[in-house]
PDBQT receptor file of N, H, CA, C and O in Angstrom, charges set to zero:
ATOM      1  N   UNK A   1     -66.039   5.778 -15.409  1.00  0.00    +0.000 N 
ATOM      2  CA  UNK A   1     -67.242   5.609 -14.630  1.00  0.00    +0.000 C 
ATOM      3  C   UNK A   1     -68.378   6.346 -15.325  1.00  0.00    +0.000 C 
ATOM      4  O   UNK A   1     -68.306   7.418 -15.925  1.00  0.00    +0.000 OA
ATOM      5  N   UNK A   2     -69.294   5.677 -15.156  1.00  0.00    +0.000 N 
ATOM      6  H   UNK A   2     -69.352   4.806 -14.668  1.00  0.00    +0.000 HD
ATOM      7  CA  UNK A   2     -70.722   6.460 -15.969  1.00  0.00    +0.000 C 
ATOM      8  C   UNK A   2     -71.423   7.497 -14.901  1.00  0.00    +0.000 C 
ATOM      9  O   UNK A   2     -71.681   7.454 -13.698  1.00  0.00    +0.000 OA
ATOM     10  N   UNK A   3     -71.591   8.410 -15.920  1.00  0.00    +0.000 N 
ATOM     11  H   UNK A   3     -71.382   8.445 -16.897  1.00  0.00    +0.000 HD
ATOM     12  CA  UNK A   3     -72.185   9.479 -14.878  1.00  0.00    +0.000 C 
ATOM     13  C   UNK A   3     -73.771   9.072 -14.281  1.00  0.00    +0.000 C 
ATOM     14  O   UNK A   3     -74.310   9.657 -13.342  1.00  0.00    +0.000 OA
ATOM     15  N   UNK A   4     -74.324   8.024 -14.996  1.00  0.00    +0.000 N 
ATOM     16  H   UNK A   4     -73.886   7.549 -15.759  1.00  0.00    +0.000 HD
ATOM     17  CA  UNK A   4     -75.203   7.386 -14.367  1.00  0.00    +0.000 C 
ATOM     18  C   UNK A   4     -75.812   7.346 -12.630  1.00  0.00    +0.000 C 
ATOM     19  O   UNK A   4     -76.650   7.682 -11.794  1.00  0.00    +0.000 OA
ATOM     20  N   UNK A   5     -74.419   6.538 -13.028  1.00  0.00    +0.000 N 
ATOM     21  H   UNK A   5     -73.738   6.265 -13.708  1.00  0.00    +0.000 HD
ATOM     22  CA  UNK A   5     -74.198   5.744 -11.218  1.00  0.00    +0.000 C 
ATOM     23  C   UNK A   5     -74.072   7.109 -10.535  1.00  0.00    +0.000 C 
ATOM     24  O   UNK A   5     -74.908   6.847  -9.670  1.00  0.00    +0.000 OA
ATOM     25  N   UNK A   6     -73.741   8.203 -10.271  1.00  0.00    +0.000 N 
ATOM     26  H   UNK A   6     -73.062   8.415 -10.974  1.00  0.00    +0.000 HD
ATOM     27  CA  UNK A   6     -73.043   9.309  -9.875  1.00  0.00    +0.000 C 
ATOM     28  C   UNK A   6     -74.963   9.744  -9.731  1.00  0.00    +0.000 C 
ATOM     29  O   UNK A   6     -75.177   9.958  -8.538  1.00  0.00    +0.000 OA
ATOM     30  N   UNK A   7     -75.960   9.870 -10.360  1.00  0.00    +0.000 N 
ATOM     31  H   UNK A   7     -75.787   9.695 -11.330  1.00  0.00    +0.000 HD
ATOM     32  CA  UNK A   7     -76.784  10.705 -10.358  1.00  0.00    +0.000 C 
ATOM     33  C   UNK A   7     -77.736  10.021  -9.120  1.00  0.00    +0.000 C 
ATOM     34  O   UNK A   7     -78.304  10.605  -8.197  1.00  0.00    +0.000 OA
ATOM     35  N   UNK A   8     -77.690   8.189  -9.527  1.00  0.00    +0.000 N 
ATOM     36  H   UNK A   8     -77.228   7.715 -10.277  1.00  0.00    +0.000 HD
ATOM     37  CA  UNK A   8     -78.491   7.140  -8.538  1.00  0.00    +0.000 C 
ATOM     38  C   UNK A   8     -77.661   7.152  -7.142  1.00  0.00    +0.000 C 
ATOM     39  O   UNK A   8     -78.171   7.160  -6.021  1.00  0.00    +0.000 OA
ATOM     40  N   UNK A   9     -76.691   7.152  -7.354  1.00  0.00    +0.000 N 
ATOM     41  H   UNK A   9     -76.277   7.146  -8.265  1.00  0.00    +0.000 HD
ATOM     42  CA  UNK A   9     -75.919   7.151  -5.995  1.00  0.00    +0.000 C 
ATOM     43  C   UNK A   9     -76.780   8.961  -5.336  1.00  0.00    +0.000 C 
ATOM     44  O   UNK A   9     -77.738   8.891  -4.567  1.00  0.00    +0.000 OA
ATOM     45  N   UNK A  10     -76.387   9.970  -5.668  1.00  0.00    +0.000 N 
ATOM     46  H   UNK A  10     -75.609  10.026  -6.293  1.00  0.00    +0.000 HD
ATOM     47  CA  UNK A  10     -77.170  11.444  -5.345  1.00  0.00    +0.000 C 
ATOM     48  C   UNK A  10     -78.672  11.462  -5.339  1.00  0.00    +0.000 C 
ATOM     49  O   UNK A  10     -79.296  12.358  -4.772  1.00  0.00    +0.000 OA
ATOM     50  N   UNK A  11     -79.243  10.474  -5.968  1.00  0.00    +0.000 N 
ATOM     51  H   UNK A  11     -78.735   9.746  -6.428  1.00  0.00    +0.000 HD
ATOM     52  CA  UNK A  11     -80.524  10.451  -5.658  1.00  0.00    +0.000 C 
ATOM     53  C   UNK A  11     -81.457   9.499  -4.382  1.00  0.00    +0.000 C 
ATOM     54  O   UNK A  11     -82.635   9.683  -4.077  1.00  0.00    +0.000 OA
ATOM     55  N   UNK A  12     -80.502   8.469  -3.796  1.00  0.00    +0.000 N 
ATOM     56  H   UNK A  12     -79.545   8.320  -4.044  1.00  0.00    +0.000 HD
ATOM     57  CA  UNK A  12     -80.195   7.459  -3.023  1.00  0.00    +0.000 C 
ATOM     58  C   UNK A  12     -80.089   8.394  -1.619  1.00  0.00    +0.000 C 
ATOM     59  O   UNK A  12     -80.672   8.126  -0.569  1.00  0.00    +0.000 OA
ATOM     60  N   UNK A  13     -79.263   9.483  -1.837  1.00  0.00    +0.000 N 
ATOM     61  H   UNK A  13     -78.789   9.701  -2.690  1.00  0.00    +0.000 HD
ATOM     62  CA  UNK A  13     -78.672  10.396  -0.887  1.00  0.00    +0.000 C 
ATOM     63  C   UNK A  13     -80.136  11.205  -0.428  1.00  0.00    +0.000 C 
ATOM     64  O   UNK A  13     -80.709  11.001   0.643  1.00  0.00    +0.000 OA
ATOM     65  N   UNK A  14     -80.625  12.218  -1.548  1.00  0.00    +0.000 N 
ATOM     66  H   UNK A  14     -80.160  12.384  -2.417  1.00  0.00    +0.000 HD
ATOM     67  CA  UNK A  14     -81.441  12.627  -1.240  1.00  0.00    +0.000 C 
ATOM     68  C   UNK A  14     -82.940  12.171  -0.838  1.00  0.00    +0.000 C 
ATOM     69  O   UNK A  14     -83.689  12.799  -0.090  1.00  0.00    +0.000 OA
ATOM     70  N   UNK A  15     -83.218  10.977  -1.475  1.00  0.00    +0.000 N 
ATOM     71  H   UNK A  15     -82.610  10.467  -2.084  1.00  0.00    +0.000 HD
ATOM     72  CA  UNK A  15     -83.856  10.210  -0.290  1.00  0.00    +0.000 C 
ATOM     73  C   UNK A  15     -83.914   9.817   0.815  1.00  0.00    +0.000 C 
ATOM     74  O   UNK A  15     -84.895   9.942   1.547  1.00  0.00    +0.000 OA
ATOM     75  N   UNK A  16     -82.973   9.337   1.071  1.00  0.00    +0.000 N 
ATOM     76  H   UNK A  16     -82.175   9.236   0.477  1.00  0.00    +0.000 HD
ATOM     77  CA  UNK A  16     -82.054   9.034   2.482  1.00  0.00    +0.000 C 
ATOM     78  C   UNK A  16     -82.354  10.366   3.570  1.00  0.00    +0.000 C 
ATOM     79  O   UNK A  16     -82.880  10.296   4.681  1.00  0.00    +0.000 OA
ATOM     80  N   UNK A  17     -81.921  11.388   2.978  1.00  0.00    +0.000 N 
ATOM     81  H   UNK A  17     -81.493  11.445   2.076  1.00  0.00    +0.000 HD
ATOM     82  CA  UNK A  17     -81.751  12.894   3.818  1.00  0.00    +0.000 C 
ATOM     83  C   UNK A  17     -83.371  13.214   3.958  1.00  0.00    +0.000 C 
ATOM     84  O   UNK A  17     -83.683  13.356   5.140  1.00  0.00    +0.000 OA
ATOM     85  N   UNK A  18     -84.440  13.357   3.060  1.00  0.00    +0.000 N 
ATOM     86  H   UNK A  18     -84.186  13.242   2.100  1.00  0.00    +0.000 HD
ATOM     87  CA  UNK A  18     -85.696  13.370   3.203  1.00  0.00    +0.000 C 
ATOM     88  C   UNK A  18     -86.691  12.677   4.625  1.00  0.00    +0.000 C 
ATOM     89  O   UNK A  18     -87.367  13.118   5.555  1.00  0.00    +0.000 OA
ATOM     90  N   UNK A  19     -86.192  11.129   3.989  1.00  0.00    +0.000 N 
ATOM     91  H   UNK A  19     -85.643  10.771   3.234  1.00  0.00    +0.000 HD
ATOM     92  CA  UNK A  19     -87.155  10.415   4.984  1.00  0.00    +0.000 C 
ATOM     93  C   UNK A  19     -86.363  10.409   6.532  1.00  0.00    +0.000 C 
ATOM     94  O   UNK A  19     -86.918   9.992   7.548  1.00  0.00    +0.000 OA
ATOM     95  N   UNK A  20     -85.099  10.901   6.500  1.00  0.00    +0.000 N 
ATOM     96  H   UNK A  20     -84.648  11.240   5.674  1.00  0.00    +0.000 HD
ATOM     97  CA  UNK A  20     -84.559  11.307   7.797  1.00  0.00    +0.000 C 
ATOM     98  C   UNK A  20     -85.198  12.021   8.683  1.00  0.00    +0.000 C 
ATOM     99  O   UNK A  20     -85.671  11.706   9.775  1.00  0.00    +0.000 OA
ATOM    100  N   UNK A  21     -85.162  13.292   7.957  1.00  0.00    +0.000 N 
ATOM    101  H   UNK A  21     -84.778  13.548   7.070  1.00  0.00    +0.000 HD
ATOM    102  CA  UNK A  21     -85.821  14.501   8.136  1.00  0.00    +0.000 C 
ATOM    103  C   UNK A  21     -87.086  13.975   8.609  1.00  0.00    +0.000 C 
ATOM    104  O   UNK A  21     -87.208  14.255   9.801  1.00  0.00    +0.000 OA
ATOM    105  N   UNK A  22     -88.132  13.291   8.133  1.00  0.00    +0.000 N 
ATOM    106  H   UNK A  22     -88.033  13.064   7.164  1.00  0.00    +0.000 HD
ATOM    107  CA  UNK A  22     -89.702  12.859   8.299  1.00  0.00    +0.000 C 
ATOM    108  C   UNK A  22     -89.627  12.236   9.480  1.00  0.00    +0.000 C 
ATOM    109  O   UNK A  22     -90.562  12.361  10.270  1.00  0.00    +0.000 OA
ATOM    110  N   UNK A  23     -88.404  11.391   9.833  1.00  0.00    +0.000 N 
ATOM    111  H   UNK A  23     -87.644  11.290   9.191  1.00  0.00    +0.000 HD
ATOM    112  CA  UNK A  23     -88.331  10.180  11.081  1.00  0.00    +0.000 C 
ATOM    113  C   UNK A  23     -87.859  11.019  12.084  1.00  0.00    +0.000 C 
ATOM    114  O   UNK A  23     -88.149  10.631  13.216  1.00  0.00    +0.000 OA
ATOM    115  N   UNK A  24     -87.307  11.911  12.026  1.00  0.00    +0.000 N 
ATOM    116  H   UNK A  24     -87.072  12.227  11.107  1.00  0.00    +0.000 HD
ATOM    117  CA  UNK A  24     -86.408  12.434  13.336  1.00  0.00    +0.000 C 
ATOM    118  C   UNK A  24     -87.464  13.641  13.731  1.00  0.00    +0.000 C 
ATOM    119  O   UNK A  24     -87.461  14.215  14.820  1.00  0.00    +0.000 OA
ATOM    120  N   UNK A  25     -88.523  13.965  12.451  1.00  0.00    +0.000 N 
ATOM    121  H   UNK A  25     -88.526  13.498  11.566  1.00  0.00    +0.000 HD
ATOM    122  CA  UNK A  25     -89.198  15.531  13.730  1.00  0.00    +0.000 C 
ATOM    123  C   UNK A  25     -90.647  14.352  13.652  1.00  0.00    +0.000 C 
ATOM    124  O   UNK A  25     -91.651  15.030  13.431  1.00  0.00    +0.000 OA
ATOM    125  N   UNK A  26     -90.967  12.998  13.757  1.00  0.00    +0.000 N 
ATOM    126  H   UNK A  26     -90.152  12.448  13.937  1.00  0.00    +0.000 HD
ATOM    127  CA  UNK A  26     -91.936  12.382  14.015  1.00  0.00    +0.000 C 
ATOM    128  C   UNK A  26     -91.907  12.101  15.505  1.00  0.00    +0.000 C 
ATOM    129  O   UNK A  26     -92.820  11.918  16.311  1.00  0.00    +0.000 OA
ATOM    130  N   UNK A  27     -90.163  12.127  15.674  1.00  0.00    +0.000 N 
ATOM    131  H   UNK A  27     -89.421  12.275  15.019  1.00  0.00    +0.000 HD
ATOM    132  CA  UNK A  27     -89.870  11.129  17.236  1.00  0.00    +0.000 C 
ATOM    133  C   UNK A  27     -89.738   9.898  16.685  1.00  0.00    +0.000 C 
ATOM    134  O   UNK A  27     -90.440   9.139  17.354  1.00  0.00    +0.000 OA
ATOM    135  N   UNK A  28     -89.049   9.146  15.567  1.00  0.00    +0.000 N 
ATOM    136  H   UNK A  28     -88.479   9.763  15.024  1.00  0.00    +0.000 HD
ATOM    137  CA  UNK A  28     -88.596   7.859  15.599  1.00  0.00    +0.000 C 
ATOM    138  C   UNK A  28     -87.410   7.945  14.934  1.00  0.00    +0.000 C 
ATOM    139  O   UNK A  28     -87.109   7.695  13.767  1.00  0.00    +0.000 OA
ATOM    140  N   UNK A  29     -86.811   8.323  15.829  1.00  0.00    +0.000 N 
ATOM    141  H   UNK A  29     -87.055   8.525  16.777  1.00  0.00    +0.000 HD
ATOM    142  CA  UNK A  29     -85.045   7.859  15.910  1.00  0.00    +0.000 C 
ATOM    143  C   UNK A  29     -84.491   7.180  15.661  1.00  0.00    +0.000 C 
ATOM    144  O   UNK A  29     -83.361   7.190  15.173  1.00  0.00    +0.000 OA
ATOM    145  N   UNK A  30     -85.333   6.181  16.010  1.00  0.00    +0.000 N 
ATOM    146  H   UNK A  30     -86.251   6.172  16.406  1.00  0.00    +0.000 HD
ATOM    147  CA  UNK A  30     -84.359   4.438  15.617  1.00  0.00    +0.000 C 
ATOM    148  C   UNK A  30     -84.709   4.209  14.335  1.00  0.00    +0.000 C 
ATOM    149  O   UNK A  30     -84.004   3.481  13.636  1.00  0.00    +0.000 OA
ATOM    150  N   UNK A  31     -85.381   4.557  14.048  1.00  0.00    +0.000 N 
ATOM    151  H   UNK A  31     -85.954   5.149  14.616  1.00  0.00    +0.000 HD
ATOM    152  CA  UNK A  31     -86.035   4.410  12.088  1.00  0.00    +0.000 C 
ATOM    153  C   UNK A  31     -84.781   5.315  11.025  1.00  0.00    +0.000 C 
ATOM    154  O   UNK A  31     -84.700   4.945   9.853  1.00  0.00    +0.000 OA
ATOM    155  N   UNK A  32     -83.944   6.365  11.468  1.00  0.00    +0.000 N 
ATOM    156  H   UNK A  32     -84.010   6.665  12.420  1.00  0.00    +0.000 HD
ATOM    157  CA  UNK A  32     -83.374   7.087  11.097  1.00  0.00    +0.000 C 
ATOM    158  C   UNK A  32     -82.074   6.196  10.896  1.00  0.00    +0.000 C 
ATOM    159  O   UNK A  32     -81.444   5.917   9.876  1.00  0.00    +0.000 OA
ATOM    160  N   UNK A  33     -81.877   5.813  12.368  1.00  0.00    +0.000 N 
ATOM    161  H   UNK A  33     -82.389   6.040  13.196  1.00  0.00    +0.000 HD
ATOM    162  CA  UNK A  33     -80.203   5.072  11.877  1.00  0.00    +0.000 C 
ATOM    163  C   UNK A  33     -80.341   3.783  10.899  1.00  0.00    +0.000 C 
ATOM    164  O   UNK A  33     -79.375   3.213  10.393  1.00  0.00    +0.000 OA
ATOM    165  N   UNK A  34     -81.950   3.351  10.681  1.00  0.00    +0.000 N 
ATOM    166  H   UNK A  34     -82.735   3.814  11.091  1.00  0.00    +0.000 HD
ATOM    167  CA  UNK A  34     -81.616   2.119  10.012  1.00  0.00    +0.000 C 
ATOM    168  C   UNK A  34     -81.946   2.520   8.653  1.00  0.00    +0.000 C 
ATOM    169  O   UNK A  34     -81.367   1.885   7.771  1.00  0.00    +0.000 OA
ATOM    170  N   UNK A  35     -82.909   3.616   8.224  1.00  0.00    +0.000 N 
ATOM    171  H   UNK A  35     -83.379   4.132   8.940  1.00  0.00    +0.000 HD
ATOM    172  CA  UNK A  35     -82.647   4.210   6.707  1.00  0.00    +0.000 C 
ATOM    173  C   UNK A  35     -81.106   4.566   6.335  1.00  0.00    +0.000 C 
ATOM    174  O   UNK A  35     -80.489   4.369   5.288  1.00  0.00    +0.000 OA
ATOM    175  N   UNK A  36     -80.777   5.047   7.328  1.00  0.00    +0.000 N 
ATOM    176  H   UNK A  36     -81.278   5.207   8.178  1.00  0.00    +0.000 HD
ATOM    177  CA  UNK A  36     -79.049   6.158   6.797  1.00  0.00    +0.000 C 
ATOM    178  C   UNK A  36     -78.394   4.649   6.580  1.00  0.00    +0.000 C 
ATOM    179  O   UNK A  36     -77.683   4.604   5.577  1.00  0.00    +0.000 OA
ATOM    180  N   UNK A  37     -78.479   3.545   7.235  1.00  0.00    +0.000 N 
ATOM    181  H   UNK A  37     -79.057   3.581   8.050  1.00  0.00    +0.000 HD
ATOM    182  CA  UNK A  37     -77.549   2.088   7.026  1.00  0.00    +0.000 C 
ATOM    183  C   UNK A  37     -78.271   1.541   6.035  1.00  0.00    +0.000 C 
ATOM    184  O   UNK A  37     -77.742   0.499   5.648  1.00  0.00    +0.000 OA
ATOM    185  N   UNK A  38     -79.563   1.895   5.288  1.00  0.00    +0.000 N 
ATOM    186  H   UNK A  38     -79.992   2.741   5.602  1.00  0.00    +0.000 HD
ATOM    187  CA  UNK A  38     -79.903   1.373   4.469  1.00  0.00    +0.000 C 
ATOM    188  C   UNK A  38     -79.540   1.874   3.160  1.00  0.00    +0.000 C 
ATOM    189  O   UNK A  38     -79.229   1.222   2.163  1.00  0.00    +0.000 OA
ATOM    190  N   UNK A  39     -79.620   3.082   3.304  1.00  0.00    +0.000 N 
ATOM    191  H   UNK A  39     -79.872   3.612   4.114  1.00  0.00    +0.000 HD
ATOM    192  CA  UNK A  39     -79.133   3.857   2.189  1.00  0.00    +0.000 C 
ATOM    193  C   UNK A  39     -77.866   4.008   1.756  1.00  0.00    +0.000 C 
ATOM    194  O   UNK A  39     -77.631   4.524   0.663  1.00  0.00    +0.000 OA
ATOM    195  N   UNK A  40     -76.712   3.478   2.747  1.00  0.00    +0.000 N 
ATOM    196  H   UNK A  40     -76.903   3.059   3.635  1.00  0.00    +0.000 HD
ATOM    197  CA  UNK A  40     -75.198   3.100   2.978  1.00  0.00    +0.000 C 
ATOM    198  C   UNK A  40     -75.377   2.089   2.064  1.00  0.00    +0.000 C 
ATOM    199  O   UNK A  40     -75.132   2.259   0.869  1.00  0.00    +0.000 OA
ATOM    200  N   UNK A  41     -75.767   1.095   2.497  1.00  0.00    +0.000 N 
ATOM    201  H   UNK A  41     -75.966   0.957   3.467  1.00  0.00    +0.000 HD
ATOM    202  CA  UNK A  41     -75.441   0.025   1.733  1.00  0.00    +0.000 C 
ATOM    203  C   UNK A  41     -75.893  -0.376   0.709  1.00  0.00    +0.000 C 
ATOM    204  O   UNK A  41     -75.261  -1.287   0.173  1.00  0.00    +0.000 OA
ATOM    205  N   UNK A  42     -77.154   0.129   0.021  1.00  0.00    +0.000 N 
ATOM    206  H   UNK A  42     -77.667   0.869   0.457  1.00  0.00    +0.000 HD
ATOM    207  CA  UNK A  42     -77.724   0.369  -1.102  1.00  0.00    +0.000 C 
ATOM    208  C   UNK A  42     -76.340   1.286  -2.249  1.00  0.00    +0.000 C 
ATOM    209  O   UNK A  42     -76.237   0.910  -3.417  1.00  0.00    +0.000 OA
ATOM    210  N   UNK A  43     -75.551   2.266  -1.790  1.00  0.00    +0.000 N 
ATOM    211  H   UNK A  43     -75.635   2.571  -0.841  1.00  0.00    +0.000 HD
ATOM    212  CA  UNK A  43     -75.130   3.182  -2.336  1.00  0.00    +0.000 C 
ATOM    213  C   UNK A  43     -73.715   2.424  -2.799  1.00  0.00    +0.000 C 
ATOM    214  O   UNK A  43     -73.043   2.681  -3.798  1.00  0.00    +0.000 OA
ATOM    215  N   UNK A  44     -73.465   1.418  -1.779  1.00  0.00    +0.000 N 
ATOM    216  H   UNK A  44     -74.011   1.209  -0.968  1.00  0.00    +0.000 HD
ATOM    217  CA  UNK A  44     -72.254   0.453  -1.975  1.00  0.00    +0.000 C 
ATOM    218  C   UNK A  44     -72.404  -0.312  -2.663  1.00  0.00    +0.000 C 
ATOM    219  O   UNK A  44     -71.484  -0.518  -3.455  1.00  0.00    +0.000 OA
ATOM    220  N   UNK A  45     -73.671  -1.179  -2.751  1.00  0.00    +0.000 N 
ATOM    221  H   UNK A  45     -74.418  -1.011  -2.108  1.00  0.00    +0.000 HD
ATOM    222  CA  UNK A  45     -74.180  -2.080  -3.309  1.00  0.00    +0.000 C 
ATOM    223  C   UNK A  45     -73.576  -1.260  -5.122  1.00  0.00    +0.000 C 
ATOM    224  O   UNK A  45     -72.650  -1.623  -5.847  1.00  0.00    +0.000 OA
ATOM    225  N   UNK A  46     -74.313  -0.410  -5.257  1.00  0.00    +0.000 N 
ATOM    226  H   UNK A  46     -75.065  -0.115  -4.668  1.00  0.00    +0.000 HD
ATOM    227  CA  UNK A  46     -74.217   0.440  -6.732  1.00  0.00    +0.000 C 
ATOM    228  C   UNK A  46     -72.497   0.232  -6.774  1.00  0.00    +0.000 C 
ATOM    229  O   UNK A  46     -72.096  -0.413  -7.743  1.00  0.00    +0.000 OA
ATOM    230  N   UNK A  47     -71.920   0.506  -6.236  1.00  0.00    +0.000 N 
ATOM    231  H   UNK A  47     -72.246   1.030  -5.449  1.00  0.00    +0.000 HD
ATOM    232  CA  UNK A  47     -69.926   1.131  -6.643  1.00  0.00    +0.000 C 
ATOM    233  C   UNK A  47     -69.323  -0.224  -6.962  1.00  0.00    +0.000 C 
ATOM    234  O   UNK A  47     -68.471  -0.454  -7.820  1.00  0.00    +0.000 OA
ATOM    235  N   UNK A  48     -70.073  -1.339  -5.889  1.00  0.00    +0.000 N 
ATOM    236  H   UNK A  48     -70.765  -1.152  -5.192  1.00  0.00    +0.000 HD
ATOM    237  CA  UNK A  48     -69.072  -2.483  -6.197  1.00  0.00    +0.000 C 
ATOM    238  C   UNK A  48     -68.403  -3.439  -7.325  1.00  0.00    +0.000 C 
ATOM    239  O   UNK A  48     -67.504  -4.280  -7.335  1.00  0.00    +0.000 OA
ATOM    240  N   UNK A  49     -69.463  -2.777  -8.440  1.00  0.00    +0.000 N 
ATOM    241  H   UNK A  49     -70.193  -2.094  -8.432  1.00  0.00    +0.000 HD
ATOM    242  CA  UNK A  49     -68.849  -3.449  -9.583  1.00  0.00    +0.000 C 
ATOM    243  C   UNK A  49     -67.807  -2.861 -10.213  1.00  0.00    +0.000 C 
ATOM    244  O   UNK A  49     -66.897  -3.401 -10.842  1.00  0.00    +0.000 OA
ATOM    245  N   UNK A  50     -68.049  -1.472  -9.954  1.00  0.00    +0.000 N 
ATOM    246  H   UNK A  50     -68.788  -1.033  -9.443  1.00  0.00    +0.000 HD
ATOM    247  CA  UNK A  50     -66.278  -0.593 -10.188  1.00  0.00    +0.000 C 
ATOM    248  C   UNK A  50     -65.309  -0.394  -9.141  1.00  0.00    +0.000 C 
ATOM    249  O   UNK A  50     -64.434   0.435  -9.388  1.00  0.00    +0.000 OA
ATOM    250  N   UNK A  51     -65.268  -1.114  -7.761  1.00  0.00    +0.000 N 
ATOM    251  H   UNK A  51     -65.979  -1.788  -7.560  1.00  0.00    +0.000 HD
ATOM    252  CA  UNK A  51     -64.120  -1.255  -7.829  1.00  0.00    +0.000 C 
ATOM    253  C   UNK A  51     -63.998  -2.377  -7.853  1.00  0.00    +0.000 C 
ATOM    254  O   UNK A  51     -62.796  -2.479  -7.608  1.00  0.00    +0.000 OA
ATOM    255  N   UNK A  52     -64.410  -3.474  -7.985  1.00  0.00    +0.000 N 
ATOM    256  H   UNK A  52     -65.386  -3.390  -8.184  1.00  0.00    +0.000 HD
ATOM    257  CA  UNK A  52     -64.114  -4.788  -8.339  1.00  0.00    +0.000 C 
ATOM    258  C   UNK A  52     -63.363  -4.464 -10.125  1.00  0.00    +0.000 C 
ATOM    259  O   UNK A  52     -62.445  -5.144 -10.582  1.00  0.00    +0.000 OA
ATOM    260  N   UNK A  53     -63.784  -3.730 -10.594  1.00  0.00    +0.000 N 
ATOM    261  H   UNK A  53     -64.531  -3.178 -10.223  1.00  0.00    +0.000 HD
ATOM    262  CA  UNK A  53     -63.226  -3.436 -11.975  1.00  0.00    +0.000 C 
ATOM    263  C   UNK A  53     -61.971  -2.806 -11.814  1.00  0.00    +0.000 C 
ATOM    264  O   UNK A  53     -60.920  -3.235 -12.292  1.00  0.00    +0.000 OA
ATOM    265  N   UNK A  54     -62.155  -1.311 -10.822  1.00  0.00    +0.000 N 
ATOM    266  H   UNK A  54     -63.009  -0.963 -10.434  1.00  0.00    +0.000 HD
ATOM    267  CA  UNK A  54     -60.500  -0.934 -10.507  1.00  0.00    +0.000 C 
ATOM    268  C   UNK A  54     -59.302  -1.949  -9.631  1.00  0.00    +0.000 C 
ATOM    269  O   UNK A  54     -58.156  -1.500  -9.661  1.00  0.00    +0.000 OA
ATOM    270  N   UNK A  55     -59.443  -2.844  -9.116  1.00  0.00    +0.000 N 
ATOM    271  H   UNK A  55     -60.374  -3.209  -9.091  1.00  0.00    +0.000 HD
ATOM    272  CA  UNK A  55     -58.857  -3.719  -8.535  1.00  0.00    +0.000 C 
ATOM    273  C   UNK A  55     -58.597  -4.751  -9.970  1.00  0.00    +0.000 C 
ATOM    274  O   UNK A  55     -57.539  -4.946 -10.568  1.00  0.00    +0.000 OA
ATOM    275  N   UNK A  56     -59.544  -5.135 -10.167  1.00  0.00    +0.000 N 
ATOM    276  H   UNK A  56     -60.404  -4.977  -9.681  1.00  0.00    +0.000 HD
ATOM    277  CA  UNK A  56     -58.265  -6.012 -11.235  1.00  0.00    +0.000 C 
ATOM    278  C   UNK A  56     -57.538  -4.964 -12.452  1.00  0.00    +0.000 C 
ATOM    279  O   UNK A  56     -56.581  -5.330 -13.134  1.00  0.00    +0.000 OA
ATOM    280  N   UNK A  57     -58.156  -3.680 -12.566  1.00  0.00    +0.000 N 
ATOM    281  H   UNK A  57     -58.934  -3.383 -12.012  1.00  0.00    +0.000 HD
ATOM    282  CA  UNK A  57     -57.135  -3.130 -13.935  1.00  0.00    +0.000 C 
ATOM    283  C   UNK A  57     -55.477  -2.622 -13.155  1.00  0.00    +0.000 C 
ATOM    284  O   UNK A  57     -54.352  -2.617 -13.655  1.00  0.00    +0.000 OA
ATOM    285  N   UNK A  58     -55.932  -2.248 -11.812  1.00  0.00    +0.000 N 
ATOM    286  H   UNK A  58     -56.845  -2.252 -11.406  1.00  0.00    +0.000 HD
ATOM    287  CA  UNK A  58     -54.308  -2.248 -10.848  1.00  0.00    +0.000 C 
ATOM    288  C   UNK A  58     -53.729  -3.763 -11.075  1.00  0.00    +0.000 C 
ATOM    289  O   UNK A  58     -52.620  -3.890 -11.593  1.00  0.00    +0.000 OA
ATOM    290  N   UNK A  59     -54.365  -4.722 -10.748  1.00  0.00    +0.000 N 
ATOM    291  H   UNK A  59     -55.266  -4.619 -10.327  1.00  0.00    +0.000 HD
ATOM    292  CA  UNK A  59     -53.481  -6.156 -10.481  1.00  0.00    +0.000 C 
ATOM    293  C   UNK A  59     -52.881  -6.298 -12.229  1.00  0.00    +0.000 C 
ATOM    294  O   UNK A  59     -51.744  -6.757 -12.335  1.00  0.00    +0.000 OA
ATOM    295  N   UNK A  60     -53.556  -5.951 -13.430  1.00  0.00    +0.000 N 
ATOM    296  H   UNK A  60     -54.479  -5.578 -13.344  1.00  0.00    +0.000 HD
ATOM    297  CA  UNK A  60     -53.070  -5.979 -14.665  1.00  0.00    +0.000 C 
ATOM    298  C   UNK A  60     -52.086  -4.970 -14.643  1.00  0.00    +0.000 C 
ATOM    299  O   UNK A  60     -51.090  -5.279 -15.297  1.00  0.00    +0.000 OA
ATOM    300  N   UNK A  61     -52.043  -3.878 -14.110  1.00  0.00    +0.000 N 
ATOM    301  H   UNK A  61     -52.852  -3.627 -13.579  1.00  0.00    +0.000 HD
ATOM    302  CA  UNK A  61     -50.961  -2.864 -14.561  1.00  0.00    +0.000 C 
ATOM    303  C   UNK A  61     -49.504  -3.268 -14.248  1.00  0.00    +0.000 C 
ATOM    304  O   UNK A  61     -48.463  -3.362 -14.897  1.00  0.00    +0.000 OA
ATOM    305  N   UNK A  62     -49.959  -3.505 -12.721  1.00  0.00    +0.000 N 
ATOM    306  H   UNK A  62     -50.805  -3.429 -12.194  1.00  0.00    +0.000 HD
ATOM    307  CA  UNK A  62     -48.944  -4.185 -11.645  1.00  0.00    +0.000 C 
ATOM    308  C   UNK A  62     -48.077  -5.462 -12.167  1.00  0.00    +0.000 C 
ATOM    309  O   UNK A  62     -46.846  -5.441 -12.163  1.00  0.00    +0.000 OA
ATOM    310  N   UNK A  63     -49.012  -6.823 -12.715  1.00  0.00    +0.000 N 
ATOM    311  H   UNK A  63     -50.011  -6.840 -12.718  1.00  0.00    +0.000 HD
ATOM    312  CA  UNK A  63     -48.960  -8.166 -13.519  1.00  0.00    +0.000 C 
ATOM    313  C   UNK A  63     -48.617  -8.421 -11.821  1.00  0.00    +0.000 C 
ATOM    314  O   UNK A  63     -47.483  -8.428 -11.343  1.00  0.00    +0.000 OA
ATOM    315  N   UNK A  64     -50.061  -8.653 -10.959  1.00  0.00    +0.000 N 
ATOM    316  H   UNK A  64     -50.983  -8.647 -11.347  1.00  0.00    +0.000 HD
ATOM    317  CA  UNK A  64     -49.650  -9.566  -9.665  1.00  0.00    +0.000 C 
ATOM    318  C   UNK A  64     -50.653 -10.602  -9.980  1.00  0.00    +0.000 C 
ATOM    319  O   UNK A  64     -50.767 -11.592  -9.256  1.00  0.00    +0.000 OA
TER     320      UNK A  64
C-alpha cells in the first residue's frame, strides 16, 4: 500500500473533524452527520481499489 493513500485518507479525517467542530458550536447538527457520512465515504471511495486488489491476490493464493 502507498503511503500516499494513508496521508489523503488522514487528511480527509482532519477535515472532516474541523468542519465538525464549525457545524456543531454554530447549532447545525444535521450538517455534522452528513459531513462525517461524507467524509466516510469519500475515505472508502480512496481504499476500494486495494481491497479489490487484496481480494483477488487471496482468490490467487487460494486458486478459487
Amino acid at each position: 500500500m502507498e503511503i500516499d493513500v494513508i496521508f489523503k485518507i488522514a487528511a480527509v479525517g482532519i477535515i472532516v473533524a474541523v468542519l465538525n467542530q464549525i457545524l456543531s458550536r454554530s447549532g447545525r447538527d444535521e450538517y455534522t452527520m452528513i459531513t462525517t457520512i461524507a467524509g466516510l465515504i469519500i475515505a472508502l471511495m480512496m481504499i476500494l481499489p486495494y481491497v479489490s486488489t487484496l481480494f483477488s491476490y487471496i482468490r490467487s493464493v487460494f486458486d478459487l
